[in-house]
C-alpha positions in Angstrom: 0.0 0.0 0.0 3.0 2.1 0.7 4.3 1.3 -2.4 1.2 1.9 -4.3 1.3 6.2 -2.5 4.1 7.7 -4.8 2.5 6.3 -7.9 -1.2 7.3 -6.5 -0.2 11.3 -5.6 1.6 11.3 -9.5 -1.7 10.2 -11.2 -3.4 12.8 -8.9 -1.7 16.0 -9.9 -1.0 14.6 -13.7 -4.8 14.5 -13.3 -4.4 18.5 -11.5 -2.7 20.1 -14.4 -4.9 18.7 -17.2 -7.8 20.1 -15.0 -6.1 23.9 -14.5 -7.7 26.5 -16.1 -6.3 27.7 -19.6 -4.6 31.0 -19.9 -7.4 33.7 -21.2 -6.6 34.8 -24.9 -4.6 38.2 -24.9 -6.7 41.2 -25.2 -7.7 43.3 -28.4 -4.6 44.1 -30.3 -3.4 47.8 -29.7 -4.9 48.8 -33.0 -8.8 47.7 -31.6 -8.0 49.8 -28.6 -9.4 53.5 -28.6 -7.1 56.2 -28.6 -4.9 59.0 -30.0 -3.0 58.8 -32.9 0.7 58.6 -33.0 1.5 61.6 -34.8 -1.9 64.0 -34.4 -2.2 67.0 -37.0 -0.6 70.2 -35.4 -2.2 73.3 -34.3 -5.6 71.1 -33.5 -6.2 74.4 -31.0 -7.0 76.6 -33.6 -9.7 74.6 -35.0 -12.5 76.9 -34.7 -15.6 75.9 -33.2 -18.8 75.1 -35.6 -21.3 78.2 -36.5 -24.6 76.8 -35.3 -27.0 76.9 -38.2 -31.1 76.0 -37.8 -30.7 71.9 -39.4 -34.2 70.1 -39.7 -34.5 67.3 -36.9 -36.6 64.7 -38.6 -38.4 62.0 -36.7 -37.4 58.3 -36.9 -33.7 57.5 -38.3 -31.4 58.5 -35.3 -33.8 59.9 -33.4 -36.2 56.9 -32.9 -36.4 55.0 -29.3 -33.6 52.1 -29.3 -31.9 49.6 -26.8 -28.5 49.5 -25.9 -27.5 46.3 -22.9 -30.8 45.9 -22.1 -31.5 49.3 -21.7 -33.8 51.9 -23.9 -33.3 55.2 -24.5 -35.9 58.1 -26.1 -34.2 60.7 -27.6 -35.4 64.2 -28.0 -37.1 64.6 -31.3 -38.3 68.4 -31.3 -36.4 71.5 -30.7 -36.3 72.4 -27.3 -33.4 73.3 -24.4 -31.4 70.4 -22.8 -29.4 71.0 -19.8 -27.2 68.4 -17.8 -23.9 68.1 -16.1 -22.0 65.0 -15.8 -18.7 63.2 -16.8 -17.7 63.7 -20.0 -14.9 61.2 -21.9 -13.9 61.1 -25.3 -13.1 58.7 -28.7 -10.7 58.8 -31.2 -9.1 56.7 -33.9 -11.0 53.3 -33.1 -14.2 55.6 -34.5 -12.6 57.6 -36.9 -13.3 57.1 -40.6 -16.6 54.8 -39.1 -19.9 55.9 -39.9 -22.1 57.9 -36.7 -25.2 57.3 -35.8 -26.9 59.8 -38.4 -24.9 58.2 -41.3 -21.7 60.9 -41.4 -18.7 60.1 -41.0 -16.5 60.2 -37.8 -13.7 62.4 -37.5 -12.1 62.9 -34.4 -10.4 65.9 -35.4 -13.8 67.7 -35.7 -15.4 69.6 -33.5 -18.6 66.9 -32.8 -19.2 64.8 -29.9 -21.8 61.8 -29.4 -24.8 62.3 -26.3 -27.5 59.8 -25.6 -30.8 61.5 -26.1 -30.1 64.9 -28.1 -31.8 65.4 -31.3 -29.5 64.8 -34.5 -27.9 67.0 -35.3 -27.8 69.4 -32.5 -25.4 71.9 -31.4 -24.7 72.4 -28.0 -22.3 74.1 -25.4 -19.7 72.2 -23.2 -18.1 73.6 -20.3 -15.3 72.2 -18.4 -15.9 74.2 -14.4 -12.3 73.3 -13.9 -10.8 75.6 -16.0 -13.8 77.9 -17.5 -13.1 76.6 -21.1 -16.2 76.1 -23.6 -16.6 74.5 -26.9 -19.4 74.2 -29.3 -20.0 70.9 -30.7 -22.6 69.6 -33.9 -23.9 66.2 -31.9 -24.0 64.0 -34.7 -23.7 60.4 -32.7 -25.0 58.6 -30.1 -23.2 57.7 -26.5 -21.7 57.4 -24.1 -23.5 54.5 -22.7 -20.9 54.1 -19.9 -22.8 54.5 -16.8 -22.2 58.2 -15.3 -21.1 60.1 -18.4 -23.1 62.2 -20.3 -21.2 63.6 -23.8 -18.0 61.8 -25.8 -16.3 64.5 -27.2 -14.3 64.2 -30.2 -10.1 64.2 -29.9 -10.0 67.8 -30.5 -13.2 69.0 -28.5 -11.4 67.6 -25.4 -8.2 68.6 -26.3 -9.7 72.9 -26.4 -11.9 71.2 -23.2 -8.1 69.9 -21.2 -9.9 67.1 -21.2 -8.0 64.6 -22.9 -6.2 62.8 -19.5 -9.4 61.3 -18.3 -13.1 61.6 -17.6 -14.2 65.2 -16.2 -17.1 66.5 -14.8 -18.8 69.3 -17.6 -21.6 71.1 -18.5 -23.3 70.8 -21.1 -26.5 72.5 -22.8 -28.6 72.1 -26.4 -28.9 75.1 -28.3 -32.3 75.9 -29.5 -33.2 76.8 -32.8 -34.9 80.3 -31.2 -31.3 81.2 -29.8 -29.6 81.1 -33.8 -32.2 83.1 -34.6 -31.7 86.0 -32.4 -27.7 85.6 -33.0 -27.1 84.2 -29.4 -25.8 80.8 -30.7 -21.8 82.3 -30.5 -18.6 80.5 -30.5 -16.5 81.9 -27.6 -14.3 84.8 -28.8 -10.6 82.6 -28.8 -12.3 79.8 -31.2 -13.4 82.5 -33.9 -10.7 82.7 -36.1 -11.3 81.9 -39.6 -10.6 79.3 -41.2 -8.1 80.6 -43.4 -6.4 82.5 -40.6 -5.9 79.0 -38.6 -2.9 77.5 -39.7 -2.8 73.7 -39.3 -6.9 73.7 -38.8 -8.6 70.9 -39.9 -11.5 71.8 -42.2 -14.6 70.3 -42.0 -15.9 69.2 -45.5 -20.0 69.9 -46.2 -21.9 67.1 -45.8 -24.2 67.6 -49.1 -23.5 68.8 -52.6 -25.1 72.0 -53.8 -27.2 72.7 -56.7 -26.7 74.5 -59.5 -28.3 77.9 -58.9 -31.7 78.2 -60.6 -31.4 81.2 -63.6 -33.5 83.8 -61.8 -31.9 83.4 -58.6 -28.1 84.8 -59.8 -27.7 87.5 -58.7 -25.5 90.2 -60.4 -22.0 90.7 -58.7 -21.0 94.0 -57.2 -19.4 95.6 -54.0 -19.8 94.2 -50.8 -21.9 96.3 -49.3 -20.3 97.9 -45.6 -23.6 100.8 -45.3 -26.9 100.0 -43.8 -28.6 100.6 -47.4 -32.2 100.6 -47.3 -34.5 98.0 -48.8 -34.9 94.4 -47.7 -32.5 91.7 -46.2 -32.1 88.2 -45.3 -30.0 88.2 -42.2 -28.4 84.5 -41.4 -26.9 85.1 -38.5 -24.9 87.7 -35.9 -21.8 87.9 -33.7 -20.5 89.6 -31.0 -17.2 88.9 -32.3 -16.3 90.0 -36.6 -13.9 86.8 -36.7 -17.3 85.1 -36.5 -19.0 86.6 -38.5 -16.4 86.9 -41.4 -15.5 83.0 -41.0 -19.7 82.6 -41.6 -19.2 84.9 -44.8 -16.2 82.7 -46.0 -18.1 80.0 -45.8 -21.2 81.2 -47.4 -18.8 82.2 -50.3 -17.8 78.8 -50.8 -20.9 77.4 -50.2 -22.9 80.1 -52.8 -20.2 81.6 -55.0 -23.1 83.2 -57.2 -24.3 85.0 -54.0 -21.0 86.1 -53.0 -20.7 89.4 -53.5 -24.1 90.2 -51.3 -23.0 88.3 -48.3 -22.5 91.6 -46.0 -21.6 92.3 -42.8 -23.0 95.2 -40.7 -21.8 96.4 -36.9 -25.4 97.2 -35.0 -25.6 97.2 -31.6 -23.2 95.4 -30.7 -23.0 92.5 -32.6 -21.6 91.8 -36.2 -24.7 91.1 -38.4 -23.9 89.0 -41.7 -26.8 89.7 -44.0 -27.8 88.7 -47.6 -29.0 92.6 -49.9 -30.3 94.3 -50.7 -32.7 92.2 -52.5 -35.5 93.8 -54.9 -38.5 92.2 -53.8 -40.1 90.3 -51.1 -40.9 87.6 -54.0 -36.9 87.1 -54.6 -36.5 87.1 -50.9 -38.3 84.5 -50.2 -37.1 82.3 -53.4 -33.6 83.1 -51.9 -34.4 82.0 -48.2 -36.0 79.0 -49.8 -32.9 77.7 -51.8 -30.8 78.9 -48.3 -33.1 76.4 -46.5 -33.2 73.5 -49.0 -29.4 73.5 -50.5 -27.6 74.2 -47.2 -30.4 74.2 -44.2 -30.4 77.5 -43.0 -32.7 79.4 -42.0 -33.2 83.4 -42.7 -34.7 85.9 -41.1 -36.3 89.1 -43.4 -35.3 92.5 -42.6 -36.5 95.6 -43.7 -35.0 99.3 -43.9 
């Protein structure tokens, strides 16, 4: 019996190791994790912050009820003010070049962030309370759905934000469509440079192709206009800083070379109007604010001297 132990405790832990758990796999390889990139573009600081323009917020698509981990979530699907505070984090170059949840694409060296329940698109305001810095953001993605945070910022949101070490408490708030209107939807003053000013910026490309201007719409090129001349006006937007309103007019230009030259900017109490005159008629007006509203979704507001 004795003799019988030594070969009896062999069998036993032979028996042992075949039974031991297996070593779990490695994790995702470094590529799968999120993160910076090596070598980010330089001068990401002076990307300027989005101009907030009045986009239509349809019903359905994005903005339809859906389930994430057993969990649903309703998202806001009219215009209305959204206010919360909570942690906000970040994502980068797993997401980038990946389509968000309303069907653009993802670059993280945009000036867009992702939030549960906002309408898409939105714009809205983040504050970091540590440091007094704020950003606007086009909300064009849903998340986080980590519990406790709030927004995911994109690389360079967080980066303006001092945000990119970690999770931070922020603040963050929708703005309405009634606050473009009445020119309070501003950019704060350091993120208004234009974009031809900001060396190293990243533009932002336009997410739909513009029509050819219909024949009665062109208007006739002459001298930007820098006098409050009377007749009528489509104003599209105002600023208490001119950077802001210039990089608005710069991209207007782009956006409508045939209306160019009557893309104007006026100083009026206080704030840096860009308007659209003087236009003949109320009928040409309003076949102007209509193409404005279909081609590139913004919305005009008539004024009259």
């Amino acid at each position: 019996m004795r003799a019988a132990l030594p070969v009896l405790l062999t069998v036993l832990l032979l028996l042992g190791a075949c039974s031991s758990p297996k070593r779990l796999p490695p994790g995702p390889p470094a590529f799968e994790r999120d993160g910076p990139e090596a070598v980010p573009p330089p001068d990401l600081l002076l990307t300027p912050d989005p101009v907030p323009r009045i986009e239509p917020i349809r019903l359905g698509g994005p903005n339809k009820p859906y389930e994430i981990d057993g969990q649903r979530f309703e998202p806001i699907a009219h215009d209305e003010p959204f206010k919360e505070r909570g942690l906000a984090s970040w994502y980068g170059r797993k997401f980038h070049g990946r389509p968000t949840a309303n069907g653009e694409t993802y670059n993280m060296y945009a000036m867009s962030a992702a939030h549960k329940l906002m309408p898409l698109p939105s714009y809205a305001r983040v504050r970091n309370p540590a440091n007094g810095r704020e950003v606007i953001v086009r909300v064009n993605d849903r998340g986080p759905f980590a519990r406790g945070r709030v927004i995911d910022l994109s690389y360079t949101a967080a980066l303006k934000l001092d945000l990119l070490r970690g999770v931070a408490p922020v603040e963050v708030e929708r703005i309405t469509f009634d606050e473009i209107r009445a020119g309070l939807a501003l950019p704060p003053a350091e993120a208004l440079t234009p974009p031809a000013a900001a060396q190293g910026a990243v533009p932002v490309p336009s997410t739909q192709d513009l029509r050819a201007p219909a024949p009665q719409e062109v208007l006739p090129a002459e001298p930007e206009v820098r006098a409050a001349t009377r007749g009528l006006w489509l104003q599209l937007g105002a600023f208490r800083a001119r950077a802001g309103a210039e990089a608005l007019i710069a991209e207007l230009g782009q956006r409508f070379p045939d209306m160019a030259p009557k893309f104007t900017l006026f100083r009026d109490r206080g704030l840096h109007r860009v308007q659209l005159g003087p236009l003949a008629d109320r009928e040409l007006a309003q076949r102007i604010a209509q193409r404005l509203r279909e081609e590139g979704a913004l919305e005009s507001v008539l004024v009259s001297r």
